[in-house]
C-alpha positions, 0 to 999 in steps of 0.5 A: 836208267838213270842212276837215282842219284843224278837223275834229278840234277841230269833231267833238270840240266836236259830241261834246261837245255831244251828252255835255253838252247844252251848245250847239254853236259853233263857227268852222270851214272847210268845202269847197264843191262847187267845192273853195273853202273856205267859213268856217262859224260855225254854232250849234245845240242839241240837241233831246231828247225828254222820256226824253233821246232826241236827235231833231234838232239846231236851230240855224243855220250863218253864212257868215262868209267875207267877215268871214274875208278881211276880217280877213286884209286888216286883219291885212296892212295893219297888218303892212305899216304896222308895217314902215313906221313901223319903216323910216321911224324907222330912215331918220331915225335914231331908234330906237321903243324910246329914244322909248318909241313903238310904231311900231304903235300908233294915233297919236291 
């Protein structure tokens, strides 16, 4: 079952694909048997007959939830290294925008 939140979005892109014929891809959730939400980024074409008859869909659906959590811990640790970097310029009184810094920018 589609996740409620990308149903909408993911049923409109399969219509979509189905007027136009373009190709279907998309990201989006999906509940596995357990109930565990499963990330999908799944890929196909339509295959039509020579009238235009659809006869089957072709293509191929990732499981991109380890990428999804991946992405998730990267998006957390670079907030918690923003507070730090913002703290520690505050702790020794110097304020990131008079330095022209970004206390969130890569030091290189």
């Amino acid at each position: 079952m589609i996740h409620p939140d990308d149903r909408e979005r993911t049923l409109a892109a399969n219509a979509r694909a189905e007027q136009t014929g373009e190709p279907f891809d998309e990201v989006y959730r999906v509940f596995a048997k357990d109930g565990h939400i499963v990330w999908l980024h799944s890929c196909a074409v339509l295959v039509r007959d020579a009238a235009g008859t659809p006869l089957y869909w072709h293509g191929v659906a990732l499981d991109i939830s380890a990428r999804k959590r991946a992405e998730e811990t990267l998006r957390e640790m670079e907030d918690r290294y923003r507070e730090l970097a913002s703290r520690t310029f505050r702790s020794l009184g110097i304020d990131a925008g008079d330095t022209g810094a970004d206390p969130g920018s890569r030091l290189v």
